[in-house]
N, C-alpha and C positions, 0 to 999 in steps of 0.2 A: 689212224691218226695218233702221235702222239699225245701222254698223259702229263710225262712226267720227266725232268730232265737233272740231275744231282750229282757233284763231284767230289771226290773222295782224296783229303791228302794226307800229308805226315807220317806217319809211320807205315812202312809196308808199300806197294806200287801204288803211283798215282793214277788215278782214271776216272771214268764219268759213267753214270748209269743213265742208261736210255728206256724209259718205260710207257710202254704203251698199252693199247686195251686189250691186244691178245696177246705180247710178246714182253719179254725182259733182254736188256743187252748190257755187257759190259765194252766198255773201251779202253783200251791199257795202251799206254805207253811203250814201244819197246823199239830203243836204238833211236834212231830218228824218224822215225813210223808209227803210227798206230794201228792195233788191234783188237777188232770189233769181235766178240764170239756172244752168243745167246747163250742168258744164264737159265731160258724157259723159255721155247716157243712155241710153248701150246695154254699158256694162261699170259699178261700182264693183270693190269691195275688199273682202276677209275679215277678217275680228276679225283684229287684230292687222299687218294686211299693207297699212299706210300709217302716216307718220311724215309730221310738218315737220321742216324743212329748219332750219339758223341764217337764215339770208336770210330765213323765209315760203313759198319753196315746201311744194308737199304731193305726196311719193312715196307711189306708189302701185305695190304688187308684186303683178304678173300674172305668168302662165306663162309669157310669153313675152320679155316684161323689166320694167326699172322704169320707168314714167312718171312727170313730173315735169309740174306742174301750178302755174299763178300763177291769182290772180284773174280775171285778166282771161282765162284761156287755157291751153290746153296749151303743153308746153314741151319741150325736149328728152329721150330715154330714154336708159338704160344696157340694155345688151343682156344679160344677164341670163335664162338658158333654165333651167326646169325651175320643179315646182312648191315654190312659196315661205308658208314656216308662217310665215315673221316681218320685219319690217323694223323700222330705228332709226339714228337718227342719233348722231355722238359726234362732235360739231366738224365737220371737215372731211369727217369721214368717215361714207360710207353703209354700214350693217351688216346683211348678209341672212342668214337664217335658209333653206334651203334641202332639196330630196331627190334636188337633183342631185349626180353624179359628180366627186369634186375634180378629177378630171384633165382635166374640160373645161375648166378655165380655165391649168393649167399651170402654176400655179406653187402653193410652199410657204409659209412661215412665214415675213416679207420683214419687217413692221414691226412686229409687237404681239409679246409673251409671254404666257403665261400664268400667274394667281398667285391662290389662294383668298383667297377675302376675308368678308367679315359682311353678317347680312340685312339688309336694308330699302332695295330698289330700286324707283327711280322709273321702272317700266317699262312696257307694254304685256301683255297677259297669252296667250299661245299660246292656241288651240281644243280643242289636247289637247297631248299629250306627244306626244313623237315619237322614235325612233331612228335610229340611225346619218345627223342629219344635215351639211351641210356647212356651217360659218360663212365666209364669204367677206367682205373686210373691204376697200371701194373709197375708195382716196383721190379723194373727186371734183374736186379742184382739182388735181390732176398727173396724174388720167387713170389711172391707175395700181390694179396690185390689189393693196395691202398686204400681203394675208394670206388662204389658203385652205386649211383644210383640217377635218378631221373635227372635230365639235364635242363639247368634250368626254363626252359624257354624255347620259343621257335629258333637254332642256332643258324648262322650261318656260315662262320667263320671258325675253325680250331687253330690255335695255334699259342705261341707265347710269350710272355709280355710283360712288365713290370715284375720281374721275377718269380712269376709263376703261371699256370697253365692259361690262358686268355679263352675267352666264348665272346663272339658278336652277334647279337639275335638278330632278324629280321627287322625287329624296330628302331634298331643302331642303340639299343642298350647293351651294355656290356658285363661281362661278371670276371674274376679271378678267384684261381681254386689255388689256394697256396699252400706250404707244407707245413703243420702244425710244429710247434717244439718236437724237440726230439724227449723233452722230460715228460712231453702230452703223449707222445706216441708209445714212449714205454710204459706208460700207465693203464694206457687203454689197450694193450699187448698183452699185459698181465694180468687184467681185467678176465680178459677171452680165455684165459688158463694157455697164451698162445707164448710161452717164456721161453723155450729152443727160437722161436724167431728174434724175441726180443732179446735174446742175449747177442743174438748173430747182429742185430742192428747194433747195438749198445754197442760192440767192440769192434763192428765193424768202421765206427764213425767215432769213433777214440773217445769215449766217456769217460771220464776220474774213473781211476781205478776204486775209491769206495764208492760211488755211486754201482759200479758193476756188481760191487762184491754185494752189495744189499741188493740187488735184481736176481745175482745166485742164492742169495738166504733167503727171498720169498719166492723161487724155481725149487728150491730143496724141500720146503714147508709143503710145499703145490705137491709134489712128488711124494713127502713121505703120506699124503691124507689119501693118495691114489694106491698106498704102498708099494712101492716101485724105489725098496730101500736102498739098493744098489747107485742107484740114478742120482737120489737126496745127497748120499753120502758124498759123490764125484763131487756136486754142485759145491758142500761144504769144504770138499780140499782145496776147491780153486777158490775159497776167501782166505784161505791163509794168507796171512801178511797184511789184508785190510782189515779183516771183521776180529774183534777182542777174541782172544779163543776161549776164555771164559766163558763168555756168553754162548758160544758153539756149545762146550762142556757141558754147562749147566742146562741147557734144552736138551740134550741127549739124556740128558739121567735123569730130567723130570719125566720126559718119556718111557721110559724103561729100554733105551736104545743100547742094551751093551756092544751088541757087535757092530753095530755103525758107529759106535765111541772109540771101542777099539781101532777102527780103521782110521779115525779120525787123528788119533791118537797116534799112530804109527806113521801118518803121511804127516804129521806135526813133529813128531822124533825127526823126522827125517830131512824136513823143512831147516830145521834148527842147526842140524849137525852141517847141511849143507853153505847156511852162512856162514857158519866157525870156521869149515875149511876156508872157504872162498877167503874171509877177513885174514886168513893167517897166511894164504900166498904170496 
């Protein structure tokens, strides 16, 4: 029987994924015909435990991870262990419904909240109800786990809603996991000593250039305390232009940082000379 049925348009060939319990299909358009080819016919998917993607992929949640699947082909997985009652997309973000152990994944409540909200969600429907499971919440464009921990409630429903991830319990209470500030998430980013991601989010999602440049000056402070001077130094060239360079100067020689001054110092020479040309063209 089938599970699952999902179409795929806009950029690239249009067609419809057909998912079942032990098979996966695509179906493509081509000329005035279509054509059906199996992207997997030795595993599908459970009611409920495959989503598209924003892009057109189709995940697909197995016990052992998420596969991710295009038309033409299978595609990269998210590793992802234990067995999985739900999946859902919300933007960027892959949302699993799961009955594994929060503590395999290590961490806590990073980017969403929780907040009740009102019925009528455009979701996927669970097989049954379930307890005690884990919602784990994957930013898949920074690689990253948003958010892991106990969900709140007998769920029955995943999916999304009032602008952010939607849960319908069994007793028709409802919850929303939303996404914090982006000045909450850099906070709590830098908090964790986790500033290589935070900077990739900061610039990933167009921050003021000074707000970035002070996310580099406490990535460089983090670095030089780990002494990994090389790394501090890089972080401090890429404020040139927002951060006073005074203030750069004058921390490097209370430090006794000569040769990350010098470097500082050189990639500042060079900063400078490079305006004068450009103004004078």
């Amino acid at each position: 029987g089938g599970s699952g049925v999902g179409t795929r348009s806009g950029l690239g060939p249009t067609g419809l994924f057909v998912v079942r319990a032990r098979a996966l299909y695509a179906v493509t358009k081509l000329g005035r015909g279509e054509v059906m080819c199996a992207l997997d016919s030795s595993a599908g998917a459970a009611p409920g435990c495959s989503a598209l993607s924003p892009d057109g992929a189709l995940a697909v949640a197995r016990f052992e991870a998420i596969f991710l699947f295009a038309l033409e082909g299978r595609g990269p997985c998210f590793a992802f262990d234990g067995f999985k009652r739900a999946v859902t997309f919300c933007g960027r973000y892959l949302v699993v419904l799961s009955d594994r152990s929060a503590d395999s994944q290590g961490a806590d409540s990073q980017g969403a909240d929780s907040q009740g909200g009102q019925p009528g969600l455009d979701s996927s429907t669970l097989g049954a109800s379930v307890t005690a499971c884990v919602l784990t919440v994957y930013d898949a464009e920074h690689k990253l786990v948003a958010h892991s921990g106990p969900a709140p409630g007998r769920v029955r429903v995943l999916g999304q809603a009032w602008g952010g991830i939607a849960l319908l319990g069994e007793s028709g209470r409802a919850w929303r996991l939303r996404e914090r500030p982006m000045e909450s998430k850099l906070h709590t980013l830098a908090a964790r000593g986790q500033f290589e991601v935070a900077v990739a989010v900061a610039s990933a999602h167009g921050c003021p250039a000074p707000q970035l440049a002070e996310l580099r000056w406490k990535y460089a402070q983090y670095l030089f305390n780990l002494g990994e001077s090389d790394g501090a130094v890089a972080q401090l060239v890429e404020t040139i232009g927002q951060l006073p360079a005074a203030r750069v100067v004058r921390s490097l020689l209370e430090g006794a940082k000569i040769e990350q001054l010098a470097a500082y110092l050189e990639a500042l020479h060079l900063h400078a000379r490079t305006e004068t040309d450009g103004a004078g063209s």
